[in-house]
C-alpha positions in Angstrom: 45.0 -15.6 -58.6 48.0 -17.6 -58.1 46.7 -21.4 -57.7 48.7 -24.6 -57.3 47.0 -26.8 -60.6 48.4 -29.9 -59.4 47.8 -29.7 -56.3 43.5 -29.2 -57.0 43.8 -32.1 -60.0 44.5 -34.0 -57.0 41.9 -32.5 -54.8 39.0 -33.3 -57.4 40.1 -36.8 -58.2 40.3 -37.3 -54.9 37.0 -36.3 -53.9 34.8 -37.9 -56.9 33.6 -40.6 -54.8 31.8 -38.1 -52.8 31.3 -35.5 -54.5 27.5 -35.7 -55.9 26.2 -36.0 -52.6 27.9 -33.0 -50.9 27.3 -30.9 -54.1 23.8 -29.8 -53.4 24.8 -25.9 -54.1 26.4 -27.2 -57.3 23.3 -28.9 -58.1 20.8 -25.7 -57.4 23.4 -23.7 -59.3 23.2 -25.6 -62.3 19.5 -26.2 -62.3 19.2 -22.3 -62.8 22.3 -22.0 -65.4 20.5 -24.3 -67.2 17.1 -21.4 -67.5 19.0 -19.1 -68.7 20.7 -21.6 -71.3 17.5 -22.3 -72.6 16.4 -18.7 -72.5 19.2 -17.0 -74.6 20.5 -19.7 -76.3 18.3 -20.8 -79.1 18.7 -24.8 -81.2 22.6 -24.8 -80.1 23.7 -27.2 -82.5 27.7 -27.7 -80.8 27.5 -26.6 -77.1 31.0 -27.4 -74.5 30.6 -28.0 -71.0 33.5 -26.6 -69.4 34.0 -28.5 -66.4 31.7 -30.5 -66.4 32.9 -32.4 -63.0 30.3 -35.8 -62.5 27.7 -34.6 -65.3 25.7 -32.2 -63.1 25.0 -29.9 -65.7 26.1 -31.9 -68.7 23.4 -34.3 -68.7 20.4 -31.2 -68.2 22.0 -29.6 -71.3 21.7 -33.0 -72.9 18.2 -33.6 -71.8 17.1 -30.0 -73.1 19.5 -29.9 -76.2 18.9 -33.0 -77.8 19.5 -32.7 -81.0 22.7 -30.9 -80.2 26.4 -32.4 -80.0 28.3 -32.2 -76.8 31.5 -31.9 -75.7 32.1 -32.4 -72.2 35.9 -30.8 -70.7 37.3 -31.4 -67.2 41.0 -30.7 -65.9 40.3 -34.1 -63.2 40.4 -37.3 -65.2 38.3 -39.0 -62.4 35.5 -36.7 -62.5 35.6 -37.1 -66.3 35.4 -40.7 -65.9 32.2 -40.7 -63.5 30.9 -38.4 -65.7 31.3 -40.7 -69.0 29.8 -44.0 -67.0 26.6 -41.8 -66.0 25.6 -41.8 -69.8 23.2 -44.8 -70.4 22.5 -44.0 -74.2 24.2 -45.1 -77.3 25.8 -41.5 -78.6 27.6 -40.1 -75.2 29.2 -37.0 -75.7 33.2 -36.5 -76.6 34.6 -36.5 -73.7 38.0 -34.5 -72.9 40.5 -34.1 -70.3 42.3 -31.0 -70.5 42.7 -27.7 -68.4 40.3 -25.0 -69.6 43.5 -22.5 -69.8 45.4 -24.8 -72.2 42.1 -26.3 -74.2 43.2 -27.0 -77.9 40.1 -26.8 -79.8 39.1 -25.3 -83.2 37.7 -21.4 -83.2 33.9 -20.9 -84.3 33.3 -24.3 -83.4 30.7 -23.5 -80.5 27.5 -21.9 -80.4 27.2 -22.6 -76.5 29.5 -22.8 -74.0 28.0 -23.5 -70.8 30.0 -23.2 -67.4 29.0 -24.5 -63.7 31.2 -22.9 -61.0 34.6 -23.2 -63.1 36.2 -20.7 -64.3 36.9 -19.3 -60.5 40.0 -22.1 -61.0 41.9 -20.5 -64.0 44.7 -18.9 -63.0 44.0 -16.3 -65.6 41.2 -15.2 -66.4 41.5 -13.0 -69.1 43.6 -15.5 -71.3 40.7 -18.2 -70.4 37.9 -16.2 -71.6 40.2 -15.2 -74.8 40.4 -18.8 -75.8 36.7 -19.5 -75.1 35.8 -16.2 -77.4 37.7 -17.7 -79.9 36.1 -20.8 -79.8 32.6 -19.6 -80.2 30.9 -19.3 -83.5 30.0 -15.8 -84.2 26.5 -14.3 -82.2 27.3 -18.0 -79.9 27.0 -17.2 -76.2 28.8 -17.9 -73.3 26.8 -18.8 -70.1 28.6 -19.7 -67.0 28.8 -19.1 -63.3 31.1 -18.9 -60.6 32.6 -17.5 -57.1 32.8 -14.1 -56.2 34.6 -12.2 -53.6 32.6 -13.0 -50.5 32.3 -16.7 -50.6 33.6 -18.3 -47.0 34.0 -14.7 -45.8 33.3 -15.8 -42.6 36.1 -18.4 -42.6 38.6 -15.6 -44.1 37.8 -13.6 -41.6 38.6 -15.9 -38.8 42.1 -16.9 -40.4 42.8 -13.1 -40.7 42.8 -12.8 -36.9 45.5 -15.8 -36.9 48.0 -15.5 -39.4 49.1 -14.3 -42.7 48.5 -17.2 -44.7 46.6 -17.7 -47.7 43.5 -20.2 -46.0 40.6 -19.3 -48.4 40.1 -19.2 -52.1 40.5 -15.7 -53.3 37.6 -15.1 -56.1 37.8 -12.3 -58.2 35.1 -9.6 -58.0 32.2 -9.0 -60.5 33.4 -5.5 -62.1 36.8 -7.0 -63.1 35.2 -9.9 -64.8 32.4 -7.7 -66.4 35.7 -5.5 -68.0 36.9 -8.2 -68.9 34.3 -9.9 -71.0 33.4 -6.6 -72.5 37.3 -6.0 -73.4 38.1 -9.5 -75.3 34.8 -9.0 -77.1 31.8 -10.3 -75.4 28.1 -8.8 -75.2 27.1 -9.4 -71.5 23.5 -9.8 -71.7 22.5 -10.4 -68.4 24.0 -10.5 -64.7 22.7 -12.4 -61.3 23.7 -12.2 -58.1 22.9 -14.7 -55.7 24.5 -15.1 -51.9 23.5 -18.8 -50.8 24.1 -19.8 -47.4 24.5 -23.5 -46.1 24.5 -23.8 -42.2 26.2 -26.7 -41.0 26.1 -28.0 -37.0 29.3 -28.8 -36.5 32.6 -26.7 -38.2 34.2 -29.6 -38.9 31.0 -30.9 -40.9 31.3 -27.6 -42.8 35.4 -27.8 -43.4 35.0 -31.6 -44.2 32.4 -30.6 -47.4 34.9 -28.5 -49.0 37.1 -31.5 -48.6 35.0 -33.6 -50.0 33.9 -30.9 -53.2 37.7 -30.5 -54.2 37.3 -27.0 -53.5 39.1 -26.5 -50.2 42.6 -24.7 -50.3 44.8 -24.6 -53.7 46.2 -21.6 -53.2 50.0 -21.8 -53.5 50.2 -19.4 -50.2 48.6 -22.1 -48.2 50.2 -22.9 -45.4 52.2 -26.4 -45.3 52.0 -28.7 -42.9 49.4 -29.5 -39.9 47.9 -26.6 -38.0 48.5 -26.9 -34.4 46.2 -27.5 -31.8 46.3 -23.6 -30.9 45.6 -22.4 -34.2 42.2 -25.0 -34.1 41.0 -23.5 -30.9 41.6 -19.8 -31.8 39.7 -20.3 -35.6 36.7 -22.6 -33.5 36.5 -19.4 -31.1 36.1 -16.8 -33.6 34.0 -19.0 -36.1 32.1 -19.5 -33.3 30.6 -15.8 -33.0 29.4 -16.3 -36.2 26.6 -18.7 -35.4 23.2 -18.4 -36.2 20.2 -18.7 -34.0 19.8 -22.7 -33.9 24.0 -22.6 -32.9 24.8 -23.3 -36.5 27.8 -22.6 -38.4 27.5 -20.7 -41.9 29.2 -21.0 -45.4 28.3 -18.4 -47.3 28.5 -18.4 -50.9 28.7 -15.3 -53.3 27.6 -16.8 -56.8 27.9 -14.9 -60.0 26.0 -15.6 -63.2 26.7 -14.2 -66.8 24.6 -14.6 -69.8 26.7 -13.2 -72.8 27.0 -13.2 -76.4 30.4 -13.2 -78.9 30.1 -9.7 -80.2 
């Protein structure tokens, strides 16, 4: 996936002041990565947060790990910032700013790595999840989750119909991260699928909490520019078949979960 890295630093710093009360699917996400982090990962004595965005997930692996030392990462210094003021107690994590692709760190260092809807941002994959295997300890685990194929479907499908620009996030599919894991040397243990759905009553209610997440458009064949007043109407029109019942708009989410262990 070809994605424009300055271009979403910019989108998550801008969107911090916002951003914990629009990320309720964020929140539900990391409430369950956080089961199965206490499920298969046992006494974690180092475990990274890789982005770790406002602190959803870091302060729950805190709160559950607490004899453990944590190291939170995040490619947005502003996010890292709120994250670092939300920690009230005298020993706050080690806090870095870094993009996970480029993340200097020493190997075996980390018998958990946890991840909440990340790694759907590294422009490669396979190179991401090389470094991270590296930087687990031996029999550590890696447990993260993220953004598959069908997420805003609806909205991708509408922008088809209009032109040949890139106006959704392209996630890739479950299969090619499975290979992957399995080829750099990862155990995957367990796999969930969930599709979440949030329905929003207005489209421009639903386009204006991607905006305020960080996580509209950075892909680098995004169009430039306004779109014009034509465009609008024909993407409302189709959008609008779509509806549900109560004449609400839908944004689905395709979210992938992977429990695995350095082989």
């Amino acid at each position: 996936m070809s994605i424009d890295k300055k271009q979403m630093i910019k989108s998550f710093n801008a969107a911090v002041d916002h951003y914990d009360q629009a990320a309720a699917l964020q929140r539900i996400v990391a409430n369950k990565l956080i089961i199965y982090c206490k499920q298969f990962s046992k006494n974690p004595h180092n475990i990274l947060d890789l982005g770790s965005g406002t602190g959803l997930l870091s302060q729950q692996l805190r709160y559950h790990f607490k004899n453990s030392q944590l190291t939170c990462v995040d490619i947005a210094w502003k996010m890292l910032q709120a994250c670092h003021m939300r920690w009230k107690e005298p020993f706050p994590p080690q806090f870095i700013c870094s993009d996970a692709e480029t993340l200097a760190l020493q190997p075996n260092t980390f018998h958990l790595i946890a991840s909440n809807l990340t790694l759907q941002w590294a422009q490669s994959l396979k190179s991401t999840l090389s470094l991270l295997q590296q930087t687990i300890t031996p029999k550590g685990s890696l447990i993260f989750s993220t953004l598959g194929p069908q997420t805003l479907r609806e909205c991708r499908q509408c922008w088809e119909k209009i032109d040949d620009y890139v106006h959704v996030n392209r996630f890739t599919p479950l299969e090619d991260i499975n290979c992957l894991l399995e080829e750099i040397g990862f155990k995957v243990e367990k796999i969930v699928i969930e599709n979440r759905i949030q329905y929003f009553d207005k489209i421009e209610q639903l386009l204006q909490s991607l905006k305020k997440l960080g996580a509209h458009n950075v892909n680098e064949g995004r169009p430039k520019g306004l779109m014009g007043k034509q465009k609008w109407k024909l993407f409302c029109d189709y959008y609008d078949r779509y509806k549900n019942a109560e004449n609400q708009f839908p944004a689905r989410y395709e979210v992938f979960y992977f429990i695995c262990q350095k082989v």
